[in-house]
N, C-alpha and C positions, 0 to 999 in steps of 0.2 A: 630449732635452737641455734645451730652453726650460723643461720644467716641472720637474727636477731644480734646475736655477742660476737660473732666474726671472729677474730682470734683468740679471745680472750679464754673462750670454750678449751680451743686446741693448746693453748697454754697452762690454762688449770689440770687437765688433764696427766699433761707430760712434766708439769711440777708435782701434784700428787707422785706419778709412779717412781719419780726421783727419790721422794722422800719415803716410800715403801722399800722399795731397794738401799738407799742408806741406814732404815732401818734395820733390814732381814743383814744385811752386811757386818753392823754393828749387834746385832746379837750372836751372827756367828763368826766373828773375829776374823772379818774379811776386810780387802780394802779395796773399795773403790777410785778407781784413777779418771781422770776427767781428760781428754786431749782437746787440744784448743779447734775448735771448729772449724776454723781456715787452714791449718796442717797442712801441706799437698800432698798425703799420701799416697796416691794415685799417678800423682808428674812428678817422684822423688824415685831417683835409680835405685832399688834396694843395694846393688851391687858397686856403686860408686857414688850416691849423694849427686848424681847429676838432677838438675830439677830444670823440667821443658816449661815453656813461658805457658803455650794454651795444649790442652787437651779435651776434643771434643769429646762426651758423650757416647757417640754412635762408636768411637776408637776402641778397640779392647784389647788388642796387643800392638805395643809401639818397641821400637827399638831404642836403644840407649844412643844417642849420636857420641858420648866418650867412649863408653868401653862394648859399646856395637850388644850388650847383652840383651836377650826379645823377654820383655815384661810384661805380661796378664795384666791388666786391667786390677782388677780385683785381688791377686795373687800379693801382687805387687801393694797394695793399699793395706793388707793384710800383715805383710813381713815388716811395711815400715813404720804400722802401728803396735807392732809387736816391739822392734827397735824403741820406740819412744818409751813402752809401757817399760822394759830393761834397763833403760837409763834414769827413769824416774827413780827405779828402784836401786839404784845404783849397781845393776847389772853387767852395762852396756854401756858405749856410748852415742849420741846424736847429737846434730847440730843445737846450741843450745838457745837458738828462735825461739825453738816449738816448745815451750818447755808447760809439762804436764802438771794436773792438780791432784793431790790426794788427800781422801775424803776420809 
């Protein structure tokens, strides 16, 4: 099937579980937040908003070249998606680029 429809497949797919989750969200008075795909979560200092131009892949802890603080990979991608998801709600603040959708 994948090689017949090609993406189309992996897109029905991942639009269906959107709109199950939007559902199960909407019946129990949740909210869905959408961040914008390009984000750099990952090259953004949680600790000063420094943002590195590339970061390879294979890299999982890099140092902050402003405030020299060592960032996890993942750690890091995690705190600054939490930061957005805060500010959307008006908890927080973040640069207002990346600005979040809610569903």
């Amino acid at each position: 099937m994948q090689k017949l429809w090609g993406r189309k497949i992996s897109d029905l797919a991942f639009g269906e579980l959107i709109e199950i989750l939007e559902w199960v969200a909407t019946k129990k008075s949740k909210l869905i937040i959408f961040i914008d795909p390009w984000y750099p979560s990952s090259k953004t200092c949680f600790a000063c908003g420094h943002i590195l131009e590339k970061l390879d892949l294979a890299i999982r802890e890099w140092r902050c070249p402003s405030c020299l603080s060592i960032n996890g990979r993942d750690e890091n991608a995690s705190l600054n998606i939490k930061k957005v998801w805060g500010s959307t709600l008006k908890l927080g603040s973040v640069r207002p680029d990346f600005p979040a959708t809610i569903v």
